[in-house]
N, C-alpha and C positions, 0 to 999 in steps of 0.2 A: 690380841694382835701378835701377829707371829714374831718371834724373835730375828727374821730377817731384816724387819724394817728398818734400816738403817737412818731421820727430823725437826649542823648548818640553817620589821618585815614589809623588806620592800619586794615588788616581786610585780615583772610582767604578767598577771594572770590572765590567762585565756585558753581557749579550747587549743590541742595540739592542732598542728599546721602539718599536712600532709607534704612531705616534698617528691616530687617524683624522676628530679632528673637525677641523671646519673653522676655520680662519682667519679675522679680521675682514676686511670690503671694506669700503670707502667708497665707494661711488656704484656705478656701471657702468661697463663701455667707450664706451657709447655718451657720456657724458658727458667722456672723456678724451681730448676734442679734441685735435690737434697744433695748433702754433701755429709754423710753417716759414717762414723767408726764402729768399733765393735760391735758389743750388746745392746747401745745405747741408738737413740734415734736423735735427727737435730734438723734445725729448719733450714733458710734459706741462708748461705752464707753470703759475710762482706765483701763489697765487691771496691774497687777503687772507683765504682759509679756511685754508691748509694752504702747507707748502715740499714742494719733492722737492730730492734730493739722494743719498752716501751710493749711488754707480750704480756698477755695473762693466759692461764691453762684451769679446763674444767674436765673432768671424767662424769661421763654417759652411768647409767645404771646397767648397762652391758658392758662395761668396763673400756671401750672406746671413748679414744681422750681426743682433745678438742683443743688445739693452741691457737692463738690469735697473736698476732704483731702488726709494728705500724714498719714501712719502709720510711726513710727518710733519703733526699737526696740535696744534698749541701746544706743539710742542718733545716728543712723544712720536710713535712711530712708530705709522703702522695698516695699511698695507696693502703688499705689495713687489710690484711690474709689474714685467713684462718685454715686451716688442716687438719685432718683427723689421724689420727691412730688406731685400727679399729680390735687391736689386741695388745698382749703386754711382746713386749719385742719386736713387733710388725713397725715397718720404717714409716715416715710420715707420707699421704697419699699429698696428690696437685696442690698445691693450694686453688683458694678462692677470693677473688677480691670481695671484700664487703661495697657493694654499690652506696658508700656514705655518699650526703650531697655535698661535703666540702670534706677537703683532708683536716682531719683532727686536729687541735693544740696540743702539743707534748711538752713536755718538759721531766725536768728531773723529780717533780710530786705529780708531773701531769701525765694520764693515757690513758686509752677506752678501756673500760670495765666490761668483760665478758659474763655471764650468769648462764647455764645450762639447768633446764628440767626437763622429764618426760624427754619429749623430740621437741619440745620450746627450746628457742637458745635466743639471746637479746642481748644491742651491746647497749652504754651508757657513751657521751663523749662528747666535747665540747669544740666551738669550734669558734672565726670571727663573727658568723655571721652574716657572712660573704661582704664585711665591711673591708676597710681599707686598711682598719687600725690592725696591731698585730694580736692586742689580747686577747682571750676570749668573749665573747659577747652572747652567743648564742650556746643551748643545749639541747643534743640531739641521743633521740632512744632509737631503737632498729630493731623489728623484731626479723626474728626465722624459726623455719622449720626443717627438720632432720624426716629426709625420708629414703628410707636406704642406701643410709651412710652420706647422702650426702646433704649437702644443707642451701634452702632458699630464701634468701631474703624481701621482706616488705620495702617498700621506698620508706625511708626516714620519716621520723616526725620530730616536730621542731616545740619542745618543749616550751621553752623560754628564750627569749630573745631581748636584750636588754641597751636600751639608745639611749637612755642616760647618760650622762655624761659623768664622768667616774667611776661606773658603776661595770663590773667586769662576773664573766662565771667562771668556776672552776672548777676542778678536780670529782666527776661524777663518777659514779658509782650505780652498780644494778644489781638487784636479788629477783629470786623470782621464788615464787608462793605456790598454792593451790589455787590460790584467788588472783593471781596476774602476777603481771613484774612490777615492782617497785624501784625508783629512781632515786638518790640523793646526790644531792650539790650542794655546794656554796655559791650566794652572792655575797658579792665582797665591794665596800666603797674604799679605794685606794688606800691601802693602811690606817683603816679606822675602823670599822665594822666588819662582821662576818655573818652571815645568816644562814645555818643551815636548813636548808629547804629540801621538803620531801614533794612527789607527786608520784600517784598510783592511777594504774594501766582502769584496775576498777573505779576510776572514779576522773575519766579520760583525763589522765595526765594535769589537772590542773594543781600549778605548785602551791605548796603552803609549809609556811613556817613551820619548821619541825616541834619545837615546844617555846612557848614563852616564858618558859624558866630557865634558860641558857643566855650567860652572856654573850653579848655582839660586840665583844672587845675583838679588836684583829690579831688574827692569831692566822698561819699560814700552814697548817700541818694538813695530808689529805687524810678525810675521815674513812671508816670503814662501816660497810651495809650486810648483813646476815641475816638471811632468812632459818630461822630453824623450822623443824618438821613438822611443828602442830600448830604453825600460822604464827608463832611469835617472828616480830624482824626486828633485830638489835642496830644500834648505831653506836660505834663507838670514834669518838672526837678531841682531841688537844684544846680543850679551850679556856680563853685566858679568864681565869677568875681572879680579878682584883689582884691583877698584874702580875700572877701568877699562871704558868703555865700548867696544866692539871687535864689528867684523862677522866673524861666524862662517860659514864655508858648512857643513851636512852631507848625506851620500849618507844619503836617509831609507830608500833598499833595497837598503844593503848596509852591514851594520854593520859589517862589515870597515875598511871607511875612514874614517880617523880625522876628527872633525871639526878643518876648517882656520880656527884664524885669520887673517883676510886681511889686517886693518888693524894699523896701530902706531899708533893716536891716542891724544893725550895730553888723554884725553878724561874728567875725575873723574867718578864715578857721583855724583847729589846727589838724597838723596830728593824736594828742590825741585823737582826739572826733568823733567820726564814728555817726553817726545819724540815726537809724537805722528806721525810718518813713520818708517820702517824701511828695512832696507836692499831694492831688486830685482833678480833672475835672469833670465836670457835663456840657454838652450842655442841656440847658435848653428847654422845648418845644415850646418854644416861640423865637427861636435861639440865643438865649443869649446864653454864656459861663460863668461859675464861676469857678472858683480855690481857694484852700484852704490851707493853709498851718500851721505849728506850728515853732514859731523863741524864742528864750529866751528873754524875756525880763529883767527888773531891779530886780526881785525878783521871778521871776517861768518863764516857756513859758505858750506862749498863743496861742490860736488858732485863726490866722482871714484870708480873703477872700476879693477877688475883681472880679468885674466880666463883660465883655465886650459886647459891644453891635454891635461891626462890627466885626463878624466872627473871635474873635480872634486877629486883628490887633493890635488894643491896649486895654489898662483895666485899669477903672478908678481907683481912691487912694483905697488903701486898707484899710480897717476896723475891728476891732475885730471883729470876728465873734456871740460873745455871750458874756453876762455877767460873771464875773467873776465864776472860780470854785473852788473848795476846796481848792487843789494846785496846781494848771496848768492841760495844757491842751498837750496828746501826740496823735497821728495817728488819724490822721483826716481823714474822708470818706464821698460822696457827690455823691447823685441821683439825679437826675430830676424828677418830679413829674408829669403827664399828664397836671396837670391846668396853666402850666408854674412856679409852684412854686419849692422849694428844698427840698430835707432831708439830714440831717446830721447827723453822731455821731461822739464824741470823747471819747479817753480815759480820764478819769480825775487822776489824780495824787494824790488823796486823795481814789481811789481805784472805782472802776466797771467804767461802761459807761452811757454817757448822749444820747440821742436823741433829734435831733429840728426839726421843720417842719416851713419853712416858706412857706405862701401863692407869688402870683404872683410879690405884689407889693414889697417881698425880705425885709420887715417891720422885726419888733421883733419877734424872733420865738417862738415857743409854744414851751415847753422841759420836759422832764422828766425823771427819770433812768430810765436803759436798762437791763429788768433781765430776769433772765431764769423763768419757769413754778412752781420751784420748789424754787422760790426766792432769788435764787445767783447770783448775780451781775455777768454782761456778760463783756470777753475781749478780746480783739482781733478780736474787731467787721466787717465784713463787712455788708453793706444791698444791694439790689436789689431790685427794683420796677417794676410792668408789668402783663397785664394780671391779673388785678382788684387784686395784692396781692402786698404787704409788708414786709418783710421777712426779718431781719437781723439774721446771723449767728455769733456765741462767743463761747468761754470757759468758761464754770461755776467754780468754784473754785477746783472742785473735775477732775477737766481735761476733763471732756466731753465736747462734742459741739454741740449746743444745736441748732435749726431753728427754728425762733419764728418767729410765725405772729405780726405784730407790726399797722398795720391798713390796710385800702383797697384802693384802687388807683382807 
């Protein structure tokens, strides 16, 4: 890595539901000017109509990056873009609406899940269910296709839909395979149950309980979905064992392997405290696994990390992750690096984001802040590594969000 780089059984089951009507837009491309400073690229800025936020960022194998966000306008969602970047320092091109059939549920654990492979790209995302109520209720998958640079999408399909009564979905997630995209979610019965549920694209989307060796105590953290490169897909999830709050890793394709507890945090579940950050996953290239996660400890949280050397099976003690930070540490995010090493960012709690980069041997990492072009501290950071680029994507202070090259891979 070059030294530049600066780092869920209850369940609607049934065949997917094709939807084919359109999505709301708000305006056009032609009116979702960039608004770019320096070196760095950034998406659509704040307007006194509308926020964006709520973005995930994937890098193409030709190093053209892919950012997704939701618009919102007075605190409800209408429309979800996506943009490409089709080099390192090339500004962001039009956006595109994704033609969902309903605008997504957001929230502060909630927003669609983008996955990129090949010229596959698929979102994940929850929605009412074109009910009345405000929760979520339904879950919808979206595929597309990249065909010179730009990208077309399928009408939605309607995973799960759930008219139960207490019975709500959440916080999905998408990876994609050799063998299709994979979907995870939670069903959730109002502060009492959680069901992590899987459904795969090979096996037309019909959900099923992710393992029945995970408690369904309620616990509210979003989980994380990883496909690595020889067919394994990891799930890593907060779930409350015996009222303890604890990071679980499991193998979502191979039930054979038990889900591992990683942590020993002395962490009480308290229907009060909603967590609205989860643990992250990085299959390393060297097939290692690492997870990360944030626990409170005696005087702030912190963020640390363990990470496995037989596929996920087990993972050894965990360890902070980094030196202390201002005032803790929240949302933690984890790439893989081609050299076998990691990147990471977190939030710090004394205000913007950190970046690490460790080499192979996963030693002390290099670190530094995480800021926009125009020097405001970036949040709500994801990054994305691939196709010789670096990218992590944030909120600058002023509400935009910003794509910044962060080094070269």
């Amino acid at each position: 890595m070059s030294s530049t780089v600066a780092w869920a059984l209850l369940l609607a089951c049934r065949p997917p539901i094709g939807l084919d009507r359109a999505g709301p837009s708000v305006g056009d491309t032609a009116d979702r000017a960039m608004d770019c400073e320096g070196a760095g690229t950034c998406a659509v800025p704040t307007t006194a109509e509308s926020r964006i936020g709520h973005h995930d960022v994937a890098v193409a194998d030709d190093g053209s990056v892919w950012l997704s966000w939701v618009e919102t306008h007075e605190l409800q969602a209408t429309t979800v873009w996506i943009a490409r970047s089709p080099k390192a320092g090339a500004p962001l091109g039009d956006p595109t609406a994704v033609p969902v059939i309903e605008p997504p549920v957001v929230g502060s654990s909630e927003k669609p899940s983008l996955a990129l492979r090949g010229d596959r790209v698929v979102f994940g995302y929850t929605g009412t269910g074109l009910l009345r109520h405000g929760d979520a209720h339904a879950v919808y998958v979206q595929h597309g296709r990249i065909t010179h640079g730009e990208v077309t999408f399928e009408p939605a399909l309607q995973v799960d839909l759930s008219t139960q009564r207490n019975w709500v979905a959440e916080q999905a997630r998408v990876a994609l395979t050799d063998d299709g995209a994979w979907l995870l979610y939670k069903r959730q019965n109002y502060g009492e149950r959680d069901i992590a549920t899987v459904a795969r694209e090979s096996e037309g989307y019909v959900p099923t309980g992710l393992s029945e060796a995970l408690s369904q105590d309620h616990e509210c953290s979003p989980p994380d979905l990883v496909a690595g490169e020889k067919g394994a897909v990891y799930v890593a999830l907060r779930s409350n064992v015996d009222g303890l709050l604890q990071t679980v890793v499991v193998r979502a394709d191979d039930p054979t392997v038990a889900p591992v507890t990683v942590t020993h945090d002395d962490w009480v579940y308290s229907d009060l405290v909603c967590p609205d950050d989860g643990p992250r996953l990085a299959e390393l290239s060297d097939g290692r696994v690492a997870v990360a996660w944030t626990a409170p400890t005696e005087d702030t949280w912190r963020m640390s990390w363990a990470t496995s050397d037989d596929g996920g099976e087990s993972f050894g003690d965990p360890e902070l992750h980094h030196g202390s930070t201002e005032r803790g540490d929240r949302f933690p995010v984890l790439v893989a690096a081609p050299d076998g090493g990691v990147l990471s960012a977190v939030h710090d709690l004394g205000g913007g984001s950190r970046l690490f980069a460790r080499s192979a041997s996963l030693g002390e990492p290099e670190e530094r802040p995480l800021v926009a072009p125009n020097g405001q501290p970036l949040e709500k950071v994801e990054l994305a590594i691939g196709g010789g680029r670096v990218v992590a994507a944030g909120l600058d202070e002023d509400g935009r969000l910003w794509l910044v090259e962060v080094g070269d891979a």
